[in-house]
N, C-alpha and C positions, 0 to 999 in steps of 0.2 A: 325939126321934122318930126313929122308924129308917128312913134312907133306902133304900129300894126298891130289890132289886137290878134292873138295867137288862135287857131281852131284845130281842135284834135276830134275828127269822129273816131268811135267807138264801134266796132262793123266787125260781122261775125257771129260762127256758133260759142259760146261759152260750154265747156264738159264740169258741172259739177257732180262728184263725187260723193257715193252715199255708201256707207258701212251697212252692207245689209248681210246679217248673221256668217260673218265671218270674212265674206268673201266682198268684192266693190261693186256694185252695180251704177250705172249712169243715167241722170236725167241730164235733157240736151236743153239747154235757156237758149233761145234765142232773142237778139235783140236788134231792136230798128236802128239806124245810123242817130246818132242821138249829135248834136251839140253842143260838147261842154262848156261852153263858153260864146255868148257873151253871157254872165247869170240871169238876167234878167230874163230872154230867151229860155234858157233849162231851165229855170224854176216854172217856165208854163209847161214844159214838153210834158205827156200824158205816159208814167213810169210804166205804171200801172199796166195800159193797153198793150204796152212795147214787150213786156217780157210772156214766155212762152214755156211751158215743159212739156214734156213727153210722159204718157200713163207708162209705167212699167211694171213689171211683176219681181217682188222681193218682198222682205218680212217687214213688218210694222210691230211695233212696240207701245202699249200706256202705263209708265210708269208715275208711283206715289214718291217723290220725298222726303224724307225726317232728316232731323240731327238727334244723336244718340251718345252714348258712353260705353263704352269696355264693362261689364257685371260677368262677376262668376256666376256662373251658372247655379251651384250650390254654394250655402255658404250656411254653415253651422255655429250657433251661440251656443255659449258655455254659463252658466247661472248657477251659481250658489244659494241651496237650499233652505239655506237657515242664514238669518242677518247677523255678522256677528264685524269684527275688527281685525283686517287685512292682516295677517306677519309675514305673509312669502308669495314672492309674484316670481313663481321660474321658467318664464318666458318674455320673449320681448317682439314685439312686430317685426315682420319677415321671417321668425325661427318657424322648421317645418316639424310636424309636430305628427304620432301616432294617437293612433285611438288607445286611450286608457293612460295616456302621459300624463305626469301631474302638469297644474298649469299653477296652482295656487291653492293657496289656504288661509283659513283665517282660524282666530280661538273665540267660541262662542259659550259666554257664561250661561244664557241657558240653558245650551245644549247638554252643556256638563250637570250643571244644576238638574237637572230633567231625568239622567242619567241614575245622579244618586239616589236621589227621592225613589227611583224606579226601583231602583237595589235594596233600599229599605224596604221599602212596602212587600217585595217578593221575601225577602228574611221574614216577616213579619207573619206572610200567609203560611209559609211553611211551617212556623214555630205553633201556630192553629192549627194545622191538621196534625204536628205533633203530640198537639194534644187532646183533640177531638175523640169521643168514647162511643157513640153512636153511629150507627150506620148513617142517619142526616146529617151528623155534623162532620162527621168525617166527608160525602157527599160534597158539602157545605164550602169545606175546604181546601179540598180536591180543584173543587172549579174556583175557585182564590188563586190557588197559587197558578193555576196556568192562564187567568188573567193578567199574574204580575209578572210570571215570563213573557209575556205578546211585548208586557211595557217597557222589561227591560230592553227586547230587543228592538225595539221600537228604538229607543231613547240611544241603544247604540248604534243604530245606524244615522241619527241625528248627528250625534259625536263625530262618525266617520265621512256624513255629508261637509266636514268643516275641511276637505281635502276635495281642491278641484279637479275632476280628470276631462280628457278631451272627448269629445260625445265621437271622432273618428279625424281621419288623417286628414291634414293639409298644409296650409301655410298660415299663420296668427298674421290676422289684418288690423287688430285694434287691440289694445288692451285699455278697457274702460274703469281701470280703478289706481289706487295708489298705495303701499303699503304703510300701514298707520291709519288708512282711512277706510267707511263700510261697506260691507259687502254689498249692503241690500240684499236682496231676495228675489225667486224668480218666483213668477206667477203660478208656474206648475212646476215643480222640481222632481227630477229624475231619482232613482231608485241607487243609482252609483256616483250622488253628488255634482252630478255636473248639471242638472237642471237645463236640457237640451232642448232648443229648440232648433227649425231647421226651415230652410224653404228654396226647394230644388225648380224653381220660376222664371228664376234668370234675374228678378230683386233682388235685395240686402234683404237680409231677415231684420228682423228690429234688434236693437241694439243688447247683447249680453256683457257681461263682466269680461269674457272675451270671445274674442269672435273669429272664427279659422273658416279660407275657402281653398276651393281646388282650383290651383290657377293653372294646374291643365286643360280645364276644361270651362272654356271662358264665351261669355254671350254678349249680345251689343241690345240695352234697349232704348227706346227711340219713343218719340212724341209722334203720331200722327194726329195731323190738322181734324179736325171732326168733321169736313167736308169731304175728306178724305175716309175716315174711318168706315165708311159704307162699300168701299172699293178691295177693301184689303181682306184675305184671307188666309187662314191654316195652311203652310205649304205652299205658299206662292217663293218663287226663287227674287235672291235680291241681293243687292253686290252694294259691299261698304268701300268706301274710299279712307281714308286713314290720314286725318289730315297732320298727323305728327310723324308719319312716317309716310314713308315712297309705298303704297300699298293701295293693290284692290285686292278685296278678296270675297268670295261667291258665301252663299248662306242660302237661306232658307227663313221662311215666316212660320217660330215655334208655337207663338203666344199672341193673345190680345187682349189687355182689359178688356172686361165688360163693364167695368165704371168710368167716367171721364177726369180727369184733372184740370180744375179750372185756374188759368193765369189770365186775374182781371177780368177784362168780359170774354175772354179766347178759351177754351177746351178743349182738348185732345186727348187723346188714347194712347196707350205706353203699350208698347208690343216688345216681343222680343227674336231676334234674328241671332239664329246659331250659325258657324263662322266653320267653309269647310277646313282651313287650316288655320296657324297663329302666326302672323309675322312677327319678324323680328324686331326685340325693344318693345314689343307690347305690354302697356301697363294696365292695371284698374282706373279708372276714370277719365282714362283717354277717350279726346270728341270724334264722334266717327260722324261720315256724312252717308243715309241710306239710300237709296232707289229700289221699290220692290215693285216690280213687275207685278201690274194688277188686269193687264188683259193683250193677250200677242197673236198674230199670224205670219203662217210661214205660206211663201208662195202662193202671194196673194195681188192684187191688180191694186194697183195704188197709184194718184194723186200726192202734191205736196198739200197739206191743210190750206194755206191760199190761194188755193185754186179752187176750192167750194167756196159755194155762199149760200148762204143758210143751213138749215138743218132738218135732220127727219123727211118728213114726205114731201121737203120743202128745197132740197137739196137739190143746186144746179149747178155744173159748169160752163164755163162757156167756149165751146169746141170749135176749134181755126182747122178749118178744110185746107186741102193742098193750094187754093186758089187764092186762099186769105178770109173768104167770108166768115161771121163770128155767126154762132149760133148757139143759143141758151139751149142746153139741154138736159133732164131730168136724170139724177143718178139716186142707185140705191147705196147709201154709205154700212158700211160694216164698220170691221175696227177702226176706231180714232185712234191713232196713237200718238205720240208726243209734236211730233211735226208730217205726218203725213196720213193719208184718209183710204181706206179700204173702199176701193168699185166693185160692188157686187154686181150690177147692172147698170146698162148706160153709155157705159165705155168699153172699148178695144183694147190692147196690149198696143202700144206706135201710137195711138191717138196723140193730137197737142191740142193743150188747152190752155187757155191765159192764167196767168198768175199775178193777185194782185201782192203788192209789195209793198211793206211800210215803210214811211217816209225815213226810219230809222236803218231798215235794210238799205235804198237808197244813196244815202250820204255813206257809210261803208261798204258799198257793194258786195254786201254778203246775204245770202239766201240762204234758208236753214230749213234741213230735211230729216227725215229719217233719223234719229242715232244721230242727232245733230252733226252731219257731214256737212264738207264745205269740200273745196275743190282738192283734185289729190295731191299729197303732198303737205296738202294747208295753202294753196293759194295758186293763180291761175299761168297758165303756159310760158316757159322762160321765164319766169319770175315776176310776172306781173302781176296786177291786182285789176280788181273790180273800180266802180264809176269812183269808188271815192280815195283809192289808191294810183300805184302806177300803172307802167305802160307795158308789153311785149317788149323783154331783153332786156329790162331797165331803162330803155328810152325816157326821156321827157316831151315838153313840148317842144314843137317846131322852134328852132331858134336857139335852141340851148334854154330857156326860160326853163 
């Protein structure tokens, strides 16, 4: 005997659920008694026409994307001013360190060599104007010997650049050398040996002999797309999610390249988002994931984005009267935001308008709005689901099937 193919309609309003700025707001789907079965049947039924939302008035959001890393915000290099041969490294990564702490020293034969020669030459001036008999020559030697003072103390502060100190406080991130091996040299060397550079950006500074930051006060920078880069500004608010940790946390847009970084034929711009607080277990070069708010309204009349078609002066819905008649109507769009569209004109507060659906919505019976909300809770009355889940209560099909 031939078993009966099963039919379950689907009949009713659907209450999906929209997170709008804090509180829930409702669009009402409606849908026509649909089908499920036999496939061949639903695969013709027209999804598209069948489903329905309600304009409401709530906030809309357009947010940018990146992925990013944990940077201290400052981060200070330490460089030894004269190149000579490492003998004392006293510090190690993670140690927290004062400003003017030693970190290191090396012995540098020039430096000493530089020193004496400087010593000599000042004996030498003096021992001239010891002996100088003339008002010129005395003159003469006057300004000698305090030429070969400037050298000696020149020459010993060379000597005392061979003692690294900390250009200010924090925590040692690197230590770039090894003891027995060279200093090297910093490009510009400071006045008390530490040959300080610094860059308060929210980058790494480039690399010194060692390198200390404040990891109280830590930034996240981030690649934006250069499609994106035209949408982002100074002081747009923007919330990191923490993908090593259970964490979101609010920020703010400090920074933007003004040059691009190019990978391959792709370009992007490195920004930096300051962090209102630090969660817990935060490290440096943890992956953060961003969304910065690049354009919002509050209490505003809004559509789900498929429920327009087209755009600019081009921009129509298509508005279901109480009676069922469809009718194309002209709207003016305001904010776009991530899944739903600002009616500046056009539309009502209770108006319904059809909403088209992708074939990909369909097979999951999930509709995506606002603040990407779904039904509340995360799914629809009594536990049920949409066309491509289950049923009210958990039901199945007729029959037990």
């Amino acid at each position: 005997m031939r078993t009966p193919t099963p039919v379950v309609l689907v009949n009713g309003s659907l209450a999906l659920a929209l997170a709008v700025g804090g509180g829930a707001t409702y669009l009402l789907l409606r849908g026509t008694d649909l089908a499920l079965l036999p496939a061949a049947e639903a695969a013709e039924e027209d999804v598209a026409a069948s489903t329905t939302a309600t304009a409401a008035v709530g906030s809309l959001t357009r947010t940018v994307a990146a992925d990013g890393t944990v940077t201290a915000a400052s981060t200070l290099t330490a460089e030894f001013a004269n190149s000579g041969t490492v003998t004392d490294i006293a510090v190690q990564v993670g140690d927290v360190v004062e400003a003017g702490q030693q970190l290191a020293a090396i012995v540098s034969a020039d430096a000493e060599r530089d020193l004496e020669t400087a010593e000599e030459n000042l004996d030498a001036a003096e021992d001239s104007l010891d002996r100088a008999e003339t008002d010129s020559e005395i003159e003469q030697a006057e300004q000698a010997v305090d030429d070969a003072e400037d050298a000696v103390e020149e020459a010993e502060q060379a000597v005392d650049d061979t003692v690294l100190t900390a250009p200010g406080g924090g925590t040692v991130i690197a230590v770039n050398g090894t003891v027995g091996g060279s200093s090297g040299a910093a490009a510009g060397s400071g006045s008390d040996g530490t040959g300080m550079t610094g860059d308060d950006s929210g980058s790494t500074a480039s690399e010194g002999f060692i390198e200390i930051a404040d990891l109280s006060d830590l930034t996240v920078t981030a690649s934006v797309a250069e499609g994106d880069a035209t949408d982002v500004a100074v002081g747009q608010a923007a919330q990191t999610t923490w993908n090593a940790l259970d964490a979101s946390i609010g920020g703010e847009l400090l920074a933007i390249s003004p040059t691009s970084t190019a990978d391959g034929s792709v370009a992007t711009y490195d920004v930096t988002v300051s962090l209102s607080e630090l969660p817990e277990g935060v490290r440096l070069g943890q992956t953060v994931s961003v969304s910065i708010t690049v354009e919002e309204a509050q209490d505003v009349l809004y559509v789900p984005t498929a429920a327009v078609e087209g755009s600019g002066d081009a921009a129509t819905v298509t508005l279901i009267g109480d009676d069922g008649t469809r009718t194309e109507t002209s709207v003016v769009l305001g904010v776009e935001g991530d899944s739903g569209v600002e009616i500046v004109s056009g539309l009502a507060e209770g108006d319904t308008v059809a909403v088209t659906v992708d074939e990909s919505d369909t097979d999951t019976g999930e509709f995506t709005f606002p603040g990407g909300g779904g039904m509340p809770e995360g799914g629809f009355p009594a536990g049920g689901s949409g066309g491509g889940g289950g049923f009210p209560a958990g039901g199945g099909l007729p029959g037990g099937s």
